[in-house]
C-alpha positions as CSV (number, residue, x, y, z in Angstrom):
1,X,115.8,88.4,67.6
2,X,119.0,87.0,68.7
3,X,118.7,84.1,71.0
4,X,121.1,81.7,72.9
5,X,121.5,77.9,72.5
6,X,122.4,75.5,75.1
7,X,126.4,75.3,75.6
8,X,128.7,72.1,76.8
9,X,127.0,71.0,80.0
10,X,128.1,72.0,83.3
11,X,127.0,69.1,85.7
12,X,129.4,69.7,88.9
13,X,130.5,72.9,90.2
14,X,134.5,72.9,90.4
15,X,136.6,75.3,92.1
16,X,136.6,78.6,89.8
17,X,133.5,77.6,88.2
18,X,130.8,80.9,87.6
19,X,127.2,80.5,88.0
20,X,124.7,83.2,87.2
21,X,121.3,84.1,88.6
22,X,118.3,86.0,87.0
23,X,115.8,87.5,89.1
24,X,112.5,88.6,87.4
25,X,111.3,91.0,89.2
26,X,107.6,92.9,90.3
27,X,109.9,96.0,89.9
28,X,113.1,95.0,88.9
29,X,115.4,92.6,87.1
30,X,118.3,91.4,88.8
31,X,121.1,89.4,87.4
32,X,124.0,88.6,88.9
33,X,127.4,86.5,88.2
34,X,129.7,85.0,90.3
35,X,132.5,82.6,91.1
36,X,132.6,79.4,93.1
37,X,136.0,79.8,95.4
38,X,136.1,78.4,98.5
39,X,132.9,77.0,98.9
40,X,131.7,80.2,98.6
41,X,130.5,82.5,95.7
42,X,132.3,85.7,94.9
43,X,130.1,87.8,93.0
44,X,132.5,89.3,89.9
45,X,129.1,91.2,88.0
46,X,125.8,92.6,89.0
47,X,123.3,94.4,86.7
48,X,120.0,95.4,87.8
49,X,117.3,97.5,85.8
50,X,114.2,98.9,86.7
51,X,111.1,97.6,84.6
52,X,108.2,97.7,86.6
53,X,106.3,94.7,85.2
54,X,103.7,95.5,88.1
55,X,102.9,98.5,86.6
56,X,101.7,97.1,83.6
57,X,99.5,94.8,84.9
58,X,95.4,95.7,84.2
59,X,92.6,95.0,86.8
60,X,92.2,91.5,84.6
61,X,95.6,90.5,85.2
62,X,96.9,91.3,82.0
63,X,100.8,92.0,81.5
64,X,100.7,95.2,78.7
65,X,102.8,95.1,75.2
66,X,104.4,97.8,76.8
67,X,105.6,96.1,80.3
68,X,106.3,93.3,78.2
69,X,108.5,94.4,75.8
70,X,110.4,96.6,78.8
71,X,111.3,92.7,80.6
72,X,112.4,91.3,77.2
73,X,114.4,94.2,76.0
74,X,116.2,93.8,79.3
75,X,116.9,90.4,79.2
76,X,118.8,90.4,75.7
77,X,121.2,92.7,77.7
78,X,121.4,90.1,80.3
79,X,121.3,87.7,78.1
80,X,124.6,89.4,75.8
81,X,126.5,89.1,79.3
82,X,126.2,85.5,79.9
83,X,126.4,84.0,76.0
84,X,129.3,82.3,77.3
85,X,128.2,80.7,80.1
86,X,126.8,76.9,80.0
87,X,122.8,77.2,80.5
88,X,122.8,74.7,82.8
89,X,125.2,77.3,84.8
90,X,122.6,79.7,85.1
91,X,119.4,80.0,86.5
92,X,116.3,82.6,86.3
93,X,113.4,83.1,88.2
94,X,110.2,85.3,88.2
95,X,108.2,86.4,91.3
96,X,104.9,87.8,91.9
97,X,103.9,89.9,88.7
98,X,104.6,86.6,86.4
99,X,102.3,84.7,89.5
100,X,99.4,87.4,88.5
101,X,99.5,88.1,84.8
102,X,97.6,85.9,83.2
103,X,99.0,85.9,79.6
104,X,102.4,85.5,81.4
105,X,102.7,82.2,79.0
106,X,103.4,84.8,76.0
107,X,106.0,86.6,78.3
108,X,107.9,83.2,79.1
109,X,108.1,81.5,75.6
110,X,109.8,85.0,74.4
111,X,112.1,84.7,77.3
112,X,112.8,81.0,77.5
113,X,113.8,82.1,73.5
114,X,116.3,84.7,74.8
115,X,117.9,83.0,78.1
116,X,117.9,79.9,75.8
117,X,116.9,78.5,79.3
118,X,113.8,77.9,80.6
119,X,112.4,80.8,82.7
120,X,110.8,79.4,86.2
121,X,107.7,80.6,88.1
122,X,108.3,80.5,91.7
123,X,105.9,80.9,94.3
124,X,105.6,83.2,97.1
125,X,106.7,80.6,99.4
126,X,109.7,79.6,97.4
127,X,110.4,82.9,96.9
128,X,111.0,83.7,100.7
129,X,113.2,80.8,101.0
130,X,115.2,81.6,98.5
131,X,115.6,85.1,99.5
132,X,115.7,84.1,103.8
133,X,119.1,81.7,101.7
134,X,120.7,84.4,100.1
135,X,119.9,86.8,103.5
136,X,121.9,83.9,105.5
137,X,124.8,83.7,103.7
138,X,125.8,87.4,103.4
139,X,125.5,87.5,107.7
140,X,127.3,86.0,110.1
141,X,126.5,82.1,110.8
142,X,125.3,82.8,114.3
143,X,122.7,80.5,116.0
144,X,119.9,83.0,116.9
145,X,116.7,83.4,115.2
146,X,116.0,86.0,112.7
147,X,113.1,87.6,110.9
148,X,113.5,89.0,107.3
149,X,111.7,91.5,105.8
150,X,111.8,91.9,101.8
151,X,109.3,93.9,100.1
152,X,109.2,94.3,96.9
153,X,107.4,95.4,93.6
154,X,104.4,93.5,94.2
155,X,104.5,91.2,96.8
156,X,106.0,91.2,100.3
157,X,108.1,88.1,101.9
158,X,108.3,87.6,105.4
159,X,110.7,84.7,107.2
160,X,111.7,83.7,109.9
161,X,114.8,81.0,110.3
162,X,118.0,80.2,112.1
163,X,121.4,79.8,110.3
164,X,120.7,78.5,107.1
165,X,116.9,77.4,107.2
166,X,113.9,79.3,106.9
167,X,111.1,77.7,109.5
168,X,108.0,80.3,109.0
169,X,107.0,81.7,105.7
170,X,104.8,84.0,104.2
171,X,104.5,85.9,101.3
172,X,101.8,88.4,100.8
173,X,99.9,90.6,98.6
174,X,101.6,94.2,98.8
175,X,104.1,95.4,97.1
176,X,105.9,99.1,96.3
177,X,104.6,99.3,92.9
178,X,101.4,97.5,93.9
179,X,100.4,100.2,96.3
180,X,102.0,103.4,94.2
181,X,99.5,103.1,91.7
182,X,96.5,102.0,93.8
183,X,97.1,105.0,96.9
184,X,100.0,107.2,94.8
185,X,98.4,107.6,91.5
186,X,100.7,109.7,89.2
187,X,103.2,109.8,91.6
188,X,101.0,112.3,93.5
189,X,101.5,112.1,97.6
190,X,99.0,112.6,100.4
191,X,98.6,112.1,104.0
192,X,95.4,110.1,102.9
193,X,96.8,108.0,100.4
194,X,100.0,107.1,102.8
195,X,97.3,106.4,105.6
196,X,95.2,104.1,103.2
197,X,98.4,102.4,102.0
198,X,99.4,101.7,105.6
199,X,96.2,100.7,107.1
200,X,95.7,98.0,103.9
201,X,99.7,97.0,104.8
202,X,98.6,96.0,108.3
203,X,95.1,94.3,107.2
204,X,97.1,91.9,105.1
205,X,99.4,91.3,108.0
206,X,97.1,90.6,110.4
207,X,97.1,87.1,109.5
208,X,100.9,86.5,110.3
209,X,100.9,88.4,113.0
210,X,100.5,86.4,115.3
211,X,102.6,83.5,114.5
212,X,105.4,85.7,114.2
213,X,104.9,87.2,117.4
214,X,105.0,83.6,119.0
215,X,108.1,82.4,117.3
216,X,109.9,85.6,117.7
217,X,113.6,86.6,116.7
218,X,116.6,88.0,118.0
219,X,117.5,90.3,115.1
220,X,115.6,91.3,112.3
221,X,117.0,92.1,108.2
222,X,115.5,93.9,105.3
223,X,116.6,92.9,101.9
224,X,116.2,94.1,98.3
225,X,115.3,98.0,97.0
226,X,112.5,99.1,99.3
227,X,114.5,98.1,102.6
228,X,117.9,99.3,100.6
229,X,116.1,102.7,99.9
230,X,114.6,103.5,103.4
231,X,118.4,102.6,105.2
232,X,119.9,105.1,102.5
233,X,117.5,107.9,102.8
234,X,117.5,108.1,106.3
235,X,121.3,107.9,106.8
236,X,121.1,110.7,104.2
237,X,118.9,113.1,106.5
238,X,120.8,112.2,109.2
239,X,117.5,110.4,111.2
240,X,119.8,107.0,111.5
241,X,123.4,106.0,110.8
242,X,121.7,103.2,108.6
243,X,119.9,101.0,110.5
244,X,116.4,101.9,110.1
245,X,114.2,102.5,113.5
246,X,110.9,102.9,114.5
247,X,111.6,106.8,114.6
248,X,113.7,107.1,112.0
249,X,110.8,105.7,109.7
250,X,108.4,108.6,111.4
251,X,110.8,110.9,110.4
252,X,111.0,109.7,107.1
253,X,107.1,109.6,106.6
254,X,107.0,113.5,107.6
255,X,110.0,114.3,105.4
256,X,108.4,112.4,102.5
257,X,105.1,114.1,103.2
258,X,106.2,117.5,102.3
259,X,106.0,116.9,99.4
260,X,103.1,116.9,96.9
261,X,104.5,114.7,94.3
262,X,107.3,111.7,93.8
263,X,109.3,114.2,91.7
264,X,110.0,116.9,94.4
265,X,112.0,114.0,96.4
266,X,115.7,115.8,96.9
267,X,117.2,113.2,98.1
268,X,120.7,112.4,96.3
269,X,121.4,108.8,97.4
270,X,117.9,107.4,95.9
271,X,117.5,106.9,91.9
272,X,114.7,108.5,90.1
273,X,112.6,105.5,89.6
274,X,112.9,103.9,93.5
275,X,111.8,107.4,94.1
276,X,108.5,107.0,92.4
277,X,108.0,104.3,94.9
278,X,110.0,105.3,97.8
279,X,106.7,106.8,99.7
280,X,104.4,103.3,98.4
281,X,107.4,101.7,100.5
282,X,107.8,103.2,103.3
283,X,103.7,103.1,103.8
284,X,104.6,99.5,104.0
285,X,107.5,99.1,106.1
286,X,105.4,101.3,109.0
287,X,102.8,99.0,108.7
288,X,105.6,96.0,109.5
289,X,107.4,97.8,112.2
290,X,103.9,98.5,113.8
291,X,102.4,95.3,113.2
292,X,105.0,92.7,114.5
293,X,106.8,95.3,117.2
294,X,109.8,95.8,115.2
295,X,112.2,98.2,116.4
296,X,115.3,98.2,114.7
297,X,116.4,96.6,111.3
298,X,119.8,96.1,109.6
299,X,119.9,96.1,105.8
300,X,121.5,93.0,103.8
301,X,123.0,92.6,100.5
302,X,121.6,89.1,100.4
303,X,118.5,88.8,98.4
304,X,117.0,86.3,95.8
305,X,119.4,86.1,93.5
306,X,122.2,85.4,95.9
307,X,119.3,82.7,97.1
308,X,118.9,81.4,93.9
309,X,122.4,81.1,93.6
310,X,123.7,79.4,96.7
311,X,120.4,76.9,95.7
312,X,121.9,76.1,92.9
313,X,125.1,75.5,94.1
314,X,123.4,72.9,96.3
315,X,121.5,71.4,93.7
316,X,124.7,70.6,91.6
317,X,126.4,69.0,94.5
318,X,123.4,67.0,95.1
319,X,122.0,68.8,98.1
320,X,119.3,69.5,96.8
321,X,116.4,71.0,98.8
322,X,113.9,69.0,96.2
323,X,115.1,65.8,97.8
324,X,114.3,66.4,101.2
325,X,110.8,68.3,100.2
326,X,110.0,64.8,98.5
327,X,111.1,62.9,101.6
328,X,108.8,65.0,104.0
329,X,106.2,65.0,102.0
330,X,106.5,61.1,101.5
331,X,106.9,61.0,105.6
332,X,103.7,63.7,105.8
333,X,101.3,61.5,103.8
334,X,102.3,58.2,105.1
335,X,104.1,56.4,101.4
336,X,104.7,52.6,101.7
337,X,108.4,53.9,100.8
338,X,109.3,50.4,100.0
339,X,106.2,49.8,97.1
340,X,107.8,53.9,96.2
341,X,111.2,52.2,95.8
342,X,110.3,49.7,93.8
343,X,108.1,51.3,91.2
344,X,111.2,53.9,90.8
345,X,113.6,50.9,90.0
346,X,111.7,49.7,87.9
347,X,110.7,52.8,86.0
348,X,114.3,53.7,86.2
349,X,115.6,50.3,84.3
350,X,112.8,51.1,81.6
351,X,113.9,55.0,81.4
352,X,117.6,54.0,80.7
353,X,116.5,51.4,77.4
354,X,114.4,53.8,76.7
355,X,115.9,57.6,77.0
356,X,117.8,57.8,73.8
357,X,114.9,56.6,71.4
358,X,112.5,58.9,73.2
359,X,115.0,61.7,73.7
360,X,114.5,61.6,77.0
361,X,118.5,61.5,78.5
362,X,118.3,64.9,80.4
363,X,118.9,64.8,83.8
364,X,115.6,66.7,84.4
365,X,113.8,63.9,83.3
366,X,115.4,61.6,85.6
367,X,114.6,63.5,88.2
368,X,111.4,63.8,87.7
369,X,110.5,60.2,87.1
370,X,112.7,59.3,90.5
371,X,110.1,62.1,92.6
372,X,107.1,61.1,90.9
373,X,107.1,57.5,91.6
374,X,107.4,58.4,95.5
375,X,104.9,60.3,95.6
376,X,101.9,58.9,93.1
377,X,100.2,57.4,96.2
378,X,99.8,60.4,98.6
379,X,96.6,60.8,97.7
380,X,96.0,57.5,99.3
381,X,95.6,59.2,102.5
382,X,93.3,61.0,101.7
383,X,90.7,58.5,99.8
384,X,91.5,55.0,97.6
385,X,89.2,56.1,95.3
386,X,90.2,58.0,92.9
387,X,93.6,58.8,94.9
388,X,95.2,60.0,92.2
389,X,93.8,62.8,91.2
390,X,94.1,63.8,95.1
391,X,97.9,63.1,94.2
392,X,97.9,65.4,91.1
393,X,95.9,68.0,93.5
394,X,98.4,67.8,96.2
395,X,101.4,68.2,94.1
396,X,100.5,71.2,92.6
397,X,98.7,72.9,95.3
398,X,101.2,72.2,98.5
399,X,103.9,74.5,99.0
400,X,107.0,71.8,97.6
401,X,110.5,74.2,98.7
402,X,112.4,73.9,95.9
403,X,110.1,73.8,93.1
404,X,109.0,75.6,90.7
405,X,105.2,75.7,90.0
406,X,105.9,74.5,86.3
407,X,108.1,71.3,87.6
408,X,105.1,71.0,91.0
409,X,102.6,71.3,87.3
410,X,104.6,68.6,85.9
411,X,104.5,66.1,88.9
412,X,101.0,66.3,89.5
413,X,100.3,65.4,85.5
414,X,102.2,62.4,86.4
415,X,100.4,61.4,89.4
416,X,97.1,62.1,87.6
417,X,98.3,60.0,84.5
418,X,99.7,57.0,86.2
419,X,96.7,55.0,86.2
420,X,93.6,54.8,84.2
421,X,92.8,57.2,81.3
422,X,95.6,59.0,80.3
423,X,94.1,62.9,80.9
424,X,94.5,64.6,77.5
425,X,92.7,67.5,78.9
426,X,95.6,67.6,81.5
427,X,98.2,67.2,79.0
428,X,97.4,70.2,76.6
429,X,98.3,72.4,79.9
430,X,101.5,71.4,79.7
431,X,104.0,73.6,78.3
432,X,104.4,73.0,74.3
433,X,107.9,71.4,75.1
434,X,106.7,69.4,77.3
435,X,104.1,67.8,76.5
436,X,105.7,64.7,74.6
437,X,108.4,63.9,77.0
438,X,106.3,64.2,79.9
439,X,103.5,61.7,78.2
440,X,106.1,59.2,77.9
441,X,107.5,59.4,81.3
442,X,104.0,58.7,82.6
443,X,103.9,55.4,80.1
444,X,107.2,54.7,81.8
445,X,105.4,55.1,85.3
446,X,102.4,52.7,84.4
447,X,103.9,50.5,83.3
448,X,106.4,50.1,86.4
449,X,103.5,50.8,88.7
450,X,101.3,47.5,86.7
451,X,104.7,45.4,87.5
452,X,104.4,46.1,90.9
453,X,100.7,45.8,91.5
454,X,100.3,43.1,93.8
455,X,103.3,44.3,96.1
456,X,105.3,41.4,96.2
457,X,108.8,41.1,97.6
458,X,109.7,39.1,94.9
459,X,112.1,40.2,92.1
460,X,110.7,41.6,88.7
461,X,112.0,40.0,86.0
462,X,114.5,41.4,83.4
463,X,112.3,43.0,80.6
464,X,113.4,44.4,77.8
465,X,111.9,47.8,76.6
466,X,112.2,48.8,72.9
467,X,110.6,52.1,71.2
468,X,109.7,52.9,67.6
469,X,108.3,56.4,67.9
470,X,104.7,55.5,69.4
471,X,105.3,52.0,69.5
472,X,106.1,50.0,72.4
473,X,107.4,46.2,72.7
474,X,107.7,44.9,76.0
475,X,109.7,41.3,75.8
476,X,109.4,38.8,79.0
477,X,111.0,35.9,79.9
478,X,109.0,32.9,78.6
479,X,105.8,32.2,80.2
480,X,106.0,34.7,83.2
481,X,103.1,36.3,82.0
482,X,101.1,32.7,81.3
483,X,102.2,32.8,85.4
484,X,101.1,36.4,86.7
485,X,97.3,36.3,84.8
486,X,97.1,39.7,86.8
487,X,99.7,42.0,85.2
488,X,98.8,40.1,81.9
489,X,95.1,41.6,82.4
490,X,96.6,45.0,83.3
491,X,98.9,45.1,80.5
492,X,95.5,44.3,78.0
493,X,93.8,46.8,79.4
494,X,97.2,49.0,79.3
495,X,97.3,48.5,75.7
496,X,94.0,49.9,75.6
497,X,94.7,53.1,77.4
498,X,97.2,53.9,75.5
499,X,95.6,53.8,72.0
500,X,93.8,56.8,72.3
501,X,96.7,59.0,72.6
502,X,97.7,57.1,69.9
503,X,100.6,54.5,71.3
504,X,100.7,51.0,70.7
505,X,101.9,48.5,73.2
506,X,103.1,45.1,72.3
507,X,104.2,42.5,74.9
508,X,105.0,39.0,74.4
């Protein structure tokens, strides 16, 4: 199997510069290349194929050999495309069949080997702001509110934002491939199964229904292959010059119910395989138009790879969405932000002694350490005891825009480990990869976070941090600790901890 290796860095985005963006698909894989000019990206390649991951997903959640090897065959060809592209400059994403399957982990380590990147889980809610991003900036920057409708292969975002920034977003449970195998078995279509389809469409969105109605919007978008599919096939017919309307889509539903199976479709403008789904589809996009009042919708180009894209973009300029995530949620729960800032110093001037002996220099792990320290303590407002595992639960479980559910995994095993045990149970669900470096950033973080125990406003003094493998010398100046009897305790007890995931701490 022929695999790609990480290439010279890429750490600012300069004028000419391409980035790339994979989108793992229910239905399909997207990937797409373009070039930074202007400020804005120029897409100069686009390949998409049709793998239905859905579709080989089991009542248990199991992904199939089958769907499986479909996703990985297509992303060596991806992959042959962007060989000679830094992986930093590239970016891939899976949606709501890698949320469901439960042996996705075998899926990702074969891909992660491919990409010779790390493949990232979003959520649904992610997912809609990424694709509400790439929606915004293929329309024109104008000031009024607009709802955007993407259904795909197995789950269905819905968002509603104003220039640039999503404010309400869901992501539900129906999809085109979802529904063609649970109402359009074998491709076979009925006026029962469409009915079924449509009355389970509007049952899930009956609880957005109405919030959106409240908020409301002055235009509204489809995006991606469903939305893409229904615009072509009525313009085709001749029941709409594109746009797709509330009777255009009745017209569609009785043209499409003519038939008896997906097969019989004549429609010229539609591929084979959206064809299979085409009906599953539309079944939804009735159930929208009728559920929030829709009456006429534009399609977009914009999707989640563009989304993706323009994130990253942000990310390597240092806008990052991540950072103002952190900040809310720092604001929501109430963080002494001055304690937060010190414990991140401190861990910081530890991390930068320490990152070459522990092979911890990547960026990623800078990161992490820097939005972990702010946000060990939101448990607090919840309860003091035990606040950190309300931390670890919080972190994973919130909707964080901008991360990924491994990195919102990762932060919550640092808010759990900061303190007390270390939670070896915890640790084992880690990815294999990151198991280590993530152990030692949480050493990093108790130790900062015993420094700063009694929330002084005085200065920490210079320590020196040196690593051996497992071993760990911390050097003072003389007699501080005889001074602070408190962090000497902690440190004792530190030392303690630590020994049974076999690290030993030595301090003088």
């Amino acid at each position: 199997m022929e695999s790609y290796a990480q290439t010279d860095r890429f750490d600012q985005p300069s004028e000419g510069s391409l980035l790339a963006a994979i989108d793992i698909g229910s239905n399909s894989f997207h990937m797409v290349v373009a070039r930074l000019v202007a400020g804005e990206l120029k897409p100069l390649d686009i390949m998409s194929e049709k793998v239905q991951l859905a579709a080989g997903l089991d009542e248990s959640g199991l992904l199939s050999d089958e769907a499986q090897q479909r996703g990985l065959d297509c992303l060596r060809r991806f992959a042959e495309r962007l060989k000679e592209l830094p992986r930093t400059a590239i970016r891939a994403v899976a949606t709501n069949a890698m949320r469901e399957a439960s042996n996705r982990g075998e899926f990702i380590e074969q891909a992660n080997g491919i990409l010779g990147l790390p493949l990232e889980v979003i959520s649904g809610y992610e997912e809609a702001r990424l694709i509400y991003l790439g929606v915004a900036h293929t329309l024109a920057d104008d000031t009024g509110r607009r709802l955007v409708i993407d259904i795909g292969g197995g789950s269905t975002e819905c968002i509603i934002g104003e220039r640039f920034e999503s404010r309400l977003l869901e992501s539900l449970q129906l999809g085109c491939v979802s529904f063609n195998e649970e109402f359009f078995p074998n491709g076979e279509i009925s006026d029962k199964g469409f009915q079924q389809a449509k009355m389970a469409a509007m049952q899930e969105l009956l609880s957005i229904r109405r919030n959106y109605r409240r908020m409301g919007w002055h235009s509204c978008v489809g995006s991606s292959g469903t939305a893409k599919a229904i615009s072509q096939s009525c313009a085709e017919l001749g029941f709409s010059s594109g746009s797709i309307t509330t009777e255009s889509l009745k017209q569609l539903k009785q043209y499409l119910l003519k038939f008896k199976h997906a097969d019989e479709i004549s429609l010229t403008s539609i591929k084979p395989e959206r064809k299979a789904v085409l009906t599953a589809g539309t079944a939804i996009m009735c159930a929208i138009f009728e559920s929030l009042d829709i009456e006429v919708m534009e399609y977009s180009d914009g999707a989640l790879r563009e989304g993706v894209l323009y994130d990253m973009a942000g990310r390597l300029r240092h806008e990052d969405v991540r950072e103002r995530t952190i900040g809310a949620l720092m604001k929501r729960y109430h963080i002494d932000s001055r304690h937060a800032s010190n414990v991140e110093a401190s861990a910081l001037f530890m991390l930068a002694q320490v990152k070459d002996g522990w092979g911890l220099a990547d960026d990623e792990f800078h990161d992490m350490l820097c939005w972990s320290a702010r946000t060990l303590e939101i448990g607090l407002d919840i309860s003091h005891n035990r606040y950190h595992r309300h931390s670890a639960y919080l972190l994973q479980n919130c909707d964080l825009p901008g991360f990924s559910n491994t990195e919102q995994l990762l932060l919550a095993f640092l808010a759990r480990a900061h303190r007390r045990k270390l939670p070896k149970d915890e640790l084992k669900l880690l990815p294999d990869n990151k198991q280590q470096p993530y152990l030692r950033l949480s050493i990093l973080l108790r130790l900062a976070v015993i420094l700063h125990r009694s929330r002084s406003k005085l200065r920490t003094p210079a320590i020196s941090l040196q690593v051996d493998g497992q071993k760990i010398s911390m050097n003072f100046p003389r007699d501080w600790l005889n001074h602070h009897p408190l962090t000497l305790a902690d440190l004792e007890s530190e030392a303690e901890y630590l020994k049974s995931v076999d690290y030993k701490l030595k301090f003088n």
